[in-house]
C-alpha positions as CSV (number, residue, x, y, z in Angstrom):
1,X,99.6,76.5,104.1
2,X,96.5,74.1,104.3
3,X,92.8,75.4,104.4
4,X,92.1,76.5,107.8
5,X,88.5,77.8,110.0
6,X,88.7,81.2,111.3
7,X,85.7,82.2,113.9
8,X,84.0,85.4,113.7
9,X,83.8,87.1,116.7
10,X,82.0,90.1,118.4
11,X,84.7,92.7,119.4
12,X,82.7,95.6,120.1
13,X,81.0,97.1,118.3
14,X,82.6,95.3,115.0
15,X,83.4,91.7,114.5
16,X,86.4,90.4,113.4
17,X,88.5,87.3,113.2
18,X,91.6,85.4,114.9
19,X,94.5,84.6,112.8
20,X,96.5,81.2,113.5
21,X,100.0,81.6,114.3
22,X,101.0,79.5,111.3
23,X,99.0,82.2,108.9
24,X,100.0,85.2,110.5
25,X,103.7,83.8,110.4
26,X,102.7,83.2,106.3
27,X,101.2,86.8,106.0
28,X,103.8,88.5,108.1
29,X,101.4,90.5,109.8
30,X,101.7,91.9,113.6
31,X,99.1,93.1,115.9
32,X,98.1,96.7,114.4
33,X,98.9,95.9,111.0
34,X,96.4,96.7,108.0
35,X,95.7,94.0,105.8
36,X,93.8,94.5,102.6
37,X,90.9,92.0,100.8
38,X,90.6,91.4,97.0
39,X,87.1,89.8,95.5
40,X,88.5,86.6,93.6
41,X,86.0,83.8,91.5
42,X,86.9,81.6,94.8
43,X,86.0,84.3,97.5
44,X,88.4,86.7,99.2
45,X,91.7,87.1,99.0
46,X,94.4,89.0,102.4
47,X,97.2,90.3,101.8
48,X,99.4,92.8,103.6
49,X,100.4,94.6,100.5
50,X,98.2,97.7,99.2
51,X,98.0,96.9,95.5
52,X,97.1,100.6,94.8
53,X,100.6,101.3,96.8
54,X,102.0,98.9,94.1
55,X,100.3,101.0,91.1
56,X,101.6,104.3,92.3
57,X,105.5,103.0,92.3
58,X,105.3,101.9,88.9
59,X,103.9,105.2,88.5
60,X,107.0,107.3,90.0
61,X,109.1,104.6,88.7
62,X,108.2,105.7,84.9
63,X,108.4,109.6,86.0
64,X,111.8,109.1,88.1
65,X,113.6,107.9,84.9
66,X,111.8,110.4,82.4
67,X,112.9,113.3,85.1
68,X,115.7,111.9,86.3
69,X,118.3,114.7,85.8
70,X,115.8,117.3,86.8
71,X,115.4,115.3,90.0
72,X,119.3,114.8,90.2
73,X,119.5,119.4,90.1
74,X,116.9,118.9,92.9
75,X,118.4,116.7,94.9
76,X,121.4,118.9,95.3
């Protein structure tokens, strides 16, 4: 994907900015969809994924295989 201009624009009471087709194809974002901004050195970066989400699996990920039989007894 090649550098691209976004416009801010009013909307509201908020502004906000228009996503190309070709970025929101890259992104794989829809109209209603949350995307999320990380500080970088070279600005700001979007992405679609919550990288706390991310942090929390890897969480239950270590718990689920500790637990796992107690889980299993649960489950059932």
């Amino acid at each position: 994907m090649t550098m691209q201009t976004l416009k801010v624009r009013k909307i509201g009471n908020s502004l906000g900015i228009i996503i190309p087709r070709e970025m929101q194809e890259t992104l794989r974002v829809e109209e209603g969809d949350v995307l999320y901004s990380s500080p970088t050195e070279q600005g700001v970066e979007l992405t679609p994924y919550d990288p706390d989400f991310e942090v929390a699996m890897k969480a239950f990920e270590r718990t689920r295989r500790k637990y796992r039989n107690a889980l299993k007894e649960l489950a059932k």
